[in-house]
Structure formats: structure tokens, C-alpha cells
N, C-alpha and C positions, 0 to 999 in steps of 0.2 A: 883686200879690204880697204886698204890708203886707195885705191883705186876708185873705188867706190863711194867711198866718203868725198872725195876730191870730185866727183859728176853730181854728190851729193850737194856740195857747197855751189860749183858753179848754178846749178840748176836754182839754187836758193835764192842767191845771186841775181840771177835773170827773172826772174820772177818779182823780186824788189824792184830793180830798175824799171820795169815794164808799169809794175804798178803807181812806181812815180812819175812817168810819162801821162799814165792815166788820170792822175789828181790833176796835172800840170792844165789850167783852162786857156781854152785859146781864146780868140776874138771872135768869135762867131758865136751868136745866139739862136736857137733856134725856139718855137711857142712850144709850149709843155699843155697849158692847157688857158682856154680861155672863155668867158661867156659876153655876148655885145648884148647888148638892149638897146631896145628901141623905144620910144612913146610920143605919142600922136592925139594932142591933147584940141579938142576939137569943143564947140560950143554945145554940141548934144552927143557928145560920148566921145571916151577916152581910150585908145589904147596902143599894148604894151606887146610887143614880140622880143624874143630873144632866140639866140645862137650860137652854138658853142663852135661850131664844127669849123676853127679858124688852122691856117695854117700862117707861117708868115719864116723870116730869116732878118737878121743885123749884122750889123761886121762893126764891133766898136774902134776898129782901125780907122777903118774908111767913113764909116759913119751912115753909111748905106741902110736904108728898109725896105723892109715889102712885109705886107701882110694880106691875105688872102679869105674871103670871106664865102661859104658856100650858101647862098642864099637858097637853095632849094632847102636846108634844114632849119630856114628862118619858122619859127611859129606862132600864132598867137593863141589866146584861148579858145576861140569862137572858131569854129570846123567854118560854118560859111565867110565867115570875115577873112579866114588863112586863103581860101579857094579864092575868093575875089583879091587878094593882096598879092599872091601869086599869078596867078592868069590875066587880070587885067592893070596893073598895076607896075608892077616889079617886072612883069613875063620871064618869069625864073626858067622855062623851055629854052629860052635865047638865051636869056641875059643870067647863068647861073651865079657866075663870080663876081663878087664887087672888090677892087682892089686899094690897097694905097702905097704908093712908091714913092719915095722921098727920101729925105736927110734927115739924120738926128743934130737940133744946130746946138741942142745942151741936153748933158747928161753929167747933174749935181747930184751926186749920193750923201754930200753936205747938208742942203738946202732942202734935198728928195725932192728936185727939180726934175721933170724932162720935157723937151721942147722938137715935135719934129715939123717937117714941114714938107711939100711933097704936093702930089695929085691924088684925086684920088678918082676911080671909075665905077660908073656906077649905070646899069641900064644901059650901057653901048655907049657911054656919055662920059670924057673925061674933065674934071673940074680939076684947075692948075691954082698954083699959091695959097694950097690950104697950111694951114698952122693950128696944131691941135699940142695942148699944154696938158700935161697931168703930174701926174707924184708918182713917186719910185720909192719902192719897200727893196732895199736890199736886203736877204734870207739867206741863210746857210749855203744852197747852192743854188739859189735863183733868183730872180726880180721878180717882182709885182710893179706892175705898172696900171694906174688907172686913170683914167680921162673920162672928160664932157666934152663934148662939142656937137655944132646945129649942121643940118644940111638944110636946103629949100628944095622941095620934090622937082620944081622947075629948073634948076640948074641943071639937069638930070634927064629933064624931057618927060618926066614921067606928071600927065595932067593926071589934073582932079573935075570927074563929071559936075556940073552944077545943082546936080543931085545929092551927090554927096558932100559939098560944100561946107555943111554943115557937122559932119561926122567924123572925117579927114583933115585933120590941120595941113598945110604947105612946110610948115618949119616942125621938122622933125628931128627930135633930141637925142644923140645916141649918148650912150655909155660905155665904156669897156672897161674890163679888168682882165689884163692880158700878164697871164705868168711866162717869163722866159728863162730857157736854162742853158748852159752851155752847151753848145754841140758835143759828140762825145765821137 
């Protein structure tokens, strides 16, 4: 019975340590969940697509990002405006993923500062020395991070018919609100 109680306790034992190994958070963030917006505010019509289907990783060691963005599950309201934004536009067949690889140069939990900066890819097209500013909600076991910032469709390669000139801005405004949580 002392024999028992005794694999009793070790087991108890190991089962505590383990699970304070498991609280213990490392440096690695990985995206929990996230939605990007888009809008495309044009002189005869406006619109809006969004996207959840984000994957990405940070190392608040190194200071390292990547985020990953599946543009085939980009959408907007309009069935024919998605199909033309897809196929002639985006060509989400080729060009599925848009990326951004970079540094985080400030991470203020203070101030609920963050600052990264990086490239980002987009359409087979990588644009270099971007700097995108947003806010940081530190939560119980995760961040909220949100940001604005512009892209120009042309840095990008991706034209606008002269047809659509009109309906299509060049300067197009994303959004995100990217939740991240520790790797587990």
C-alpha cells in the first residue's frame, strides 16, 4: 500500500511539473485567428473584401515575422465583382498567397505600440521597406494587434483597365486585426 501511494505521489508529481512546463510561454507566436479588409474607394463605387484564412509566426526573441495571407478565400459581396477580382486582377490561380516578412522594430505593451517593417509580396511582386504601425491589446493569453496601412495596385503589377478607372481606386486601404497566441 506505502508502494502504491509512493507511484501515487510520484505520478502526481509529474503531472504538476509538466503542467508548469505547459503555462511556462516561450518566444514564438503563432496567429490564432485573424480578419484583413480591404476597400477600394473609387469615384463611382466603393468596395470592401475581407479575409480570415491568415496564417503567419513571430519570435519576440529575434524579432522575426511572417504572415501569410490565402487570397483565394478573399471576398467581396458582389459574385461578379469577386470573379473579376480574382481572375483578372489578383489571378489568385498563380498568385494564391500574399505575404509579409519582416522585423518587429517596436513592441510597447506600455504605449500599446507596434511597429514592423519588412516586405511584403504580392501578385509575384515583392515590395521592400514597408513600415506598417498599429496597437497591441495585450489579453489574458494573447495579443490583439491592429493596423491601417495603404498599398498602390501598381507597385504590384497589377493594372487597372481604363474601363474601370473609374470604379477601381490604385490606393487601396487594408485593415487587419490579427490575434496572436503563444505557440503551445
Amino acid at each position: 500500500m506505502i508502494f502504491t501511494q509512493a507511484k501515487l505521489g510520484v505520478l502526481l508529481s509529474l503531472i504538476t511539473v509538466s503542467n508548469l512546463f505547459a503555462e511556462k510561454k516561450t518566444n514564438d507566436l503563432v496567429v490564432k485567428e485573424a480578419n484583413v479588409k480591404f476597400l477600394s474607394e473609387a469615384p463611382q463605387e466603393t468596395i470592401q473584401g475581407m479575409v480570415s484564412k491568415v496564417e503567419g509566426f513571430a519570435n519576440l526573441e529575434t524579432k522575426k515575422i511572417l504572415i501569410q495571407v490565402d487570397l483565394r478565400a478573399l471576398k467581396v459581396p458582389n459574385r461578379m465583382m469577386n470573379n473579376h477580382m480574382h481572375e483578372n486582377y489578383l489571378e489568385t490561380e498563380i498568385h494564391s498567397i500574399t505575404s509579409f516578412t519582416g522585423t518587429i522594430t517596436k513592441w510597447d505593451l506600455k504605449s500599446k505600440q507596434v511597429v514592423i517593417e519588412g516586405e511584403i509580396t504580392l501578385h509575384g511582386v515583392t515590395k521592400r521597406n514597408i513600415k506598417i504601425q498599429g496597437n497591441i491589446e495585450e489579453r489574458e493569453k494573447d495579443y490583439s494587434i491592429r493596423a491601417d496601412f495603404e498599398i498602390l495596385l501598381s507597385d504590384f503589377n497589377i493594372e487597372i483597365p481604363k474601363l474601370v478607372i473609374l470604379k477601381l481606386n490604385e490606393k487601396i486601404q487594408i485593415q487587419t486585426e490579427i490575434v496572436w497566441q503563444y505557440q503551445k
